[in-house]
BAKOL-397279 format. One record per residue (C-alpha): x, y, z; residue in three letters. Coordinates in pm, whole numbers, plus 32768, in hexadecimal, padded with zeros to 4 digits. Each point is the difference from the previous one (the first is absolute). Layout:
N
XYZAla
...
//
This chain:
289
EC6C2B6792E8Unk
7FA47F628161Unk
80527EAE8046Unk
7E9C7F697FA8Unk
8063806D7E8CUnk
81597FA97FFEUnk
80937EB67F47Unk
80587EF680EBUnk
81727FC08006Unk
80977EC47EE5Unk
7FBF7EC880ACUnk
81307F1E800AUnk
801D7F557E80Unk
7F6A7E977FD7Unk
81137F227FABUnk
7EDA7F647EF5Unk
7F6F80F57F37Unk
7E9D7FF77FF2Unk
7ED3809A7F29Unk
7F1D80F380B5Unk
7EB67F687F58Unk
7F0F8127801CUnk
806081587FF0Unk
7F7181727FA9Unk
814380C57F9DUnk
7F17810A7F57Unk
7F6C80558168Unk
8167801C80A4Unk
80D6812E801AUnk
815880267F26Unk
80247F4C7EB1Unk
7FBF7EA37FA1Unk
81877FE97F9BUnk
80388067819FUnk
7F377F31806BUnk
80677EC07F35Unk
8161804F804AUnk
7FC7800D8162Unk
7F397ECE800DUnk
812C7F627F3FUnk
80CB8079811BUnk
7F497F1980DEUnk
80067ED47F2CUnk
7EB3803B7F72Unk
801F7FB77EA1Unk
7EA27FF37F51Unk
7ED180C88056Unk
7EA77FC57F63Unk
7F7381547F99Unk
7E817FE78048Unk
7EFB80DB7F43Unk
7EBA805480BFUnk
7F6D80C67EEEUnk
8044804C7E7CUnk
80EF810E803EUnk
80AD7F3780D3Unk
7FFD7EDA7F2FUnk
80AE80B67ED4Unk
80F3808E8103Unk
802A7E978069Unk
80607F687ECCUnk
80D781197F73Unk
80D87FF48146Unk
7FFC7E7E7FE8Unk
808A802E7E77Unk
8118810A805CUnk
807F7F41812EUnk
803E7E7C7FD9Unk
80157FE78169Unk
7E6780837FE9Unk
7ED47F047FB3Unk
7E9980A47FF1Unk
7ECC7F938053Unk
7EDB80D37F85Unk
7EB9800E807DUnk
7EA480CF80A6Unk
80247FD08166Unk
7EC57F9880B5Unk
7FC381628065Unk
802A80907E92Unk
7EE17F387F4AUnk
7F05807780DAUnk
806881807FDAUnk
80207FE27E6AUnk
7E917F6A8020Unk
7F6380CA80FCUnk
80D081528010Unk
80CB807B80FAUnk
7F6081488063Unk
81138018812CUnk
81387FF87F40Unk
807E7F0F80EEUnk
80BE7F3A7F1FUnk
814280AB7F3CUnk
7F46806B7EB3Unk
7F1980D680D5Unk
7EA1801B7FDBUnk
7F4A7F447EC4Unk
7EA17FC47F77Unk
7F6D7EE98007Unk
80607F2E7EC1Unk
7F187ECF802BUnk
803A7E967F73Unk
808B80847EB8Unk
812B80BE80B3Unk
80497ED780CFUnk
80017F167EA1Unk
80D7814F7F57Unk
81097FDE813CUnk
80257E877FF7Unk
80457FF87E58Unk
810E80F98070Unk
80957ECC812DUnk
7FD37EFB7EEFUnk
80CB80E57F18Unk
80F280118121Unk
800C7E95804EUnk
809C7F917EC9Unk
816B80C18013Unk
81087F20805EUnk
808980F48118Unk
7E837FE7809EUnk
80357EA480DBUnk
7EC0800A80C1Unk
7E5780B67FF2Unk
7FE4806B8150Unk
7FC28088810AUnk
7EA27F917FE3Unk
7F027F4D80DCUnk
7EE5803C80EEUnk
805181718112Unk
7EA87FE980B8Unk
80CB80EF8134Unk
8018811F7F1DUnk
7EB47FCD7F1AUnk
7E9B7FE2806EUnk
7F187EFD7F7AUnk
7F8580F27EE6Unk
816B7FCC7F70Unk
80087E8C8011Unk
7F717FA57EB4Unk
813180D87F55Unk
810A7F6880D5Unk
7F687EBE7FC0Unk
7FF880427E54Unk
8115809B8025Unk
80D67EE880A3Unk
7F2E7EF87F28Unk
8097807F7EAEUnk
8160802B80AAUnk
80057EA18031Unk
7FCA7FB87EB4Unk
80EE80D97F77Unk
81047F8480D2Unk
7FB67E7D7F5BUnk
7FE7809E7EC0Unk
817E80A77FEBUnk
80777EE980E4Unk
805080D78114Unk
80297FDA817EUnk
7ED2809F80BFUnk
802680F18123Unk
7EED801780F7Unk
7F6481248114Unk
7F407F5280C7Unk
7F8380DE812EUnk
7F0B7F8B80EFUnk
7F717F387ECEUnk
809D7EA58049Unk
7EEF7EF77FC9Unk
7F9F80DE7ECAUnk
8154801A7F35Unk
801C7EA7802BUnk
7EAF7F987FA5Unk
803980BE7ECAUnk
812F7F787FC6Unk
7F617E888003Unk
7EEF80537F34Unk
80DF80B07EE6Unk
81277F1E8016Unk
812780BA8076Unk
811C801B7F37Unk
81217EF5801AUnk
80D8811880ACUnk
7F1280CF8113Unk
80EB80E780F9Unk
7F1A8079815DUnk
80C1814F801CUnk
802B8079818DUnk
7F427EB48046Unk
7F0A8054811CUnk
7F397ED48049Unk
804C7F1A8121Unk
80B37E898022Unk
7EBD7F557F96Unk
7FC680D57ECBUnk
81987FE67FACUnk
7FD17E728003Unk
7EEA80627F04Unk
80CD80987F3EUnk
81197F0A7FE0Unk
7F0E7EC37F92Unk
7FB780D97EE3Unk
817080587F9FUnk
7FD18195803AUnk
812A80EC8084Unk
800F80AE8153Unk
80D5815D8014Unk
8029807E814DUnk
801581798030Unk
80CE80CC8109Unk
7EA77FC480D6Unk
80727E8A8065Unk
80DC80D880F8Unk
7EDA80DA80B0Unk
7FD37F90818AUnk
7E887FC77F81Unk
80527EEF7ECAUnk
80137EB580C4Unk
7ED17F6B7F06Unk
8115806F7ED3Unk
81277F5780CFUnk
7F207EDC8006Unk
7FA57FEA7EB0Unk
8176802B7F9FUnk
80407EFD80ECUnk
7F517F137F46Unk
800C804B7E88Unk
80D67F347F11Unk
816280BE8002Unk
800B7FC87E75Unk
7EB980D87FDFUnk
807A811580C2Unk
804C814F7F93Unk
8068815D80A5Unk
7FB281437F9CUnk
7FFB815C808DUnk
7E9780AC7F67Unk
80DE814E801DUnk
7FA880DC8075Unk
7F207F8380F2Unk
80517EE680EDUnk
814D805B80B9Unk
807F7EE580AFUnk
804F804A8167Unk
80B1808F80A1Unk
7FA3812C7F19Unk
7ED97FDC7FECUnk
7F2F814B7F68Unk
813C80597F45Unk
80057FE47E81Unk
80437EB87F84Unk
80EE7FA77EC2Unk
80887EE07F72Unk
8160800780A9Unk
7F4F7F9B8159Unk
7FB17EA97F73Unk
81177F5D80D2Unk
7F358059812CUnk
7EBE7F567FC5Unk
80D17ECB7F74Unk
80A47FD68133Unk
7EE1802B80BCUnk
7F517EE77F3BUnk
81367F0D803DUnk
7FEB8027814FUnk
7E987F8D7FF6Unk
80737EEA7F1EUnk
811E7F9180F5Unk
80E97FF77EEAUnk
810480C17F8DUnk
800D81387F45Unk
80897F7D7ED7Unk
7F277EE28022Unk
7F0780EC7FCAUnk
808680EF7F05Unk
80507EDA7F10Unk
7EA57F778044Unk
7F35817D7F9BUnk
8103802B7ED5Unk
7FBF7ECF7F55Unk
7E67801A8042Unk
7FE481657F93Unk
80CC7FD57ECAUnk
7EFD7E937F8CUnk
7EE280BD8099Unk
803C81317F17Unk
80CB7F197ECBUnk
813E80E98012Unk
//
């Protein structure tokens, strides 16, 4: 394998373990028992096991029920609604090309989340939200159903709710306003800048910083984690995607938590356990572990 494709080496071990809020074991090489033991090996303790569609929902909560170390969340990501609804003549997402399915589809797929949401090992509906990057306007009304009934569902089963929110700021959190978020609300790989973060703390919702807080390019992120409340502050890897420098373009996991968290002290100016202590005690209220 060439270096690109290689694991980056075990950071040194936080001395407080931490919960990587937001990962995608089932899109990472190796098992999900090598890849939780590593991450344990770098004093990340928890990981939040996100669905983006219903296969990856079930797979989601059955890893979350055979590993108590595993919550799930469970969810259509932005980009799925849109594809069960309209088709997906490409193939580009993992289940390969489908007909269109139509409103009824979408209602079929969202019975199944609701399902979902109600086992115990299931802590969170998400990742869902607004992805206007990846979906033209044609696929806006099924993001925007889509993440409508999500919300919903996650005040229904009392769960936490995990939002995408790409290039759709003003959007997610106009929807959010107008169908009352629920009383736990997690912005996973927050991406909106200092003014939208101070947004975001008047109405009580959760920040997670990815490994991008660490790209040359991130100042806006730097200054939104700047001036977020530390006690709604959460970390998270989106694995595989989102390598925190300095390997950058190399597969991310879990284990390379302690990376981003010391980043995000250092932005802070406090220590790293400062830190650590602060992210393990939001994640585990955000996600009531």
């Amino acid at each position: 394998m060439s270096s690109k494709d290689a694991p980056p080496p075990l950071p040194e071990p936080l001395g407080v373990p931490v919960a990587d809020s937001h990962t995608h074991l089932d899109m990472q090489s190796g098992t999900a028992e090598e890849a939780l033991a590593k991450a344990a090996a770098a004093g990340v303790d928890t990981v939040v096991q996100v669905g983006c569609d219903l296969k990856g929902s079930r797979w989601a909560a059955e890893t979350a029920a055979a590993h108590p170390q595993v919550h799930a969340a469970v969810a259509l990501h932005p980009n799925e609604a849109p594809r069960i609804v309209l088709g997906d003549p490409d193939g580009w997402s993992r289940q390969g090309a489908r007909e269109a399915g139509g409103d009824a589809a979408l209602d079929d797929a969202l019975a199944e989340i609701d399902r979902l949401a109600a086992l115990p090992e299931v802590k969170a509906v998400g990742e869902t939200g607004l992805d206007f990057f990846r979906t033209g306007p044609e696929g806006v009304a099924a993001q925007e159903r889509s993440f409508r009934a999500h919300i919903e569902i996650a005040k229904r089963h009392g769960k936490a709710l995990v939002i995408h929110d790409r290039e759709a700021h003003d959007d997610v959190l106009r929807i959010l306003a107008e169908e009352g978020a629920p009383e736990r609300t997690v912005f996973h790989c927050y991406s909106g800048d200092a003014a939208m973060a101070r947004i975001c703390a008047d109405a009580g919702y959760y920040m997670s910083f990815a490994g991008n807080v660490t790209f040359k390019n991130a100042q806006p992120l730097r200054d939104a984690l700047a001036v977020a409340p530390l006690d709604l502050v959460l970390v998270e890897t989106d694995a595989p995607f989102l390598t925190p420098v300095p390997y950058r373009g190399r597969p991310n996991a879990p284990y390379l938590v302690p990376i981003t968290v010391r980043a995000m002290a250092r932005v802070r100016g406090i220590d790293e356990e400062a830190m650590s202590t602060a992210i393990a005690v939001n994640t585990a209220r955000a996600f009531d572990y």
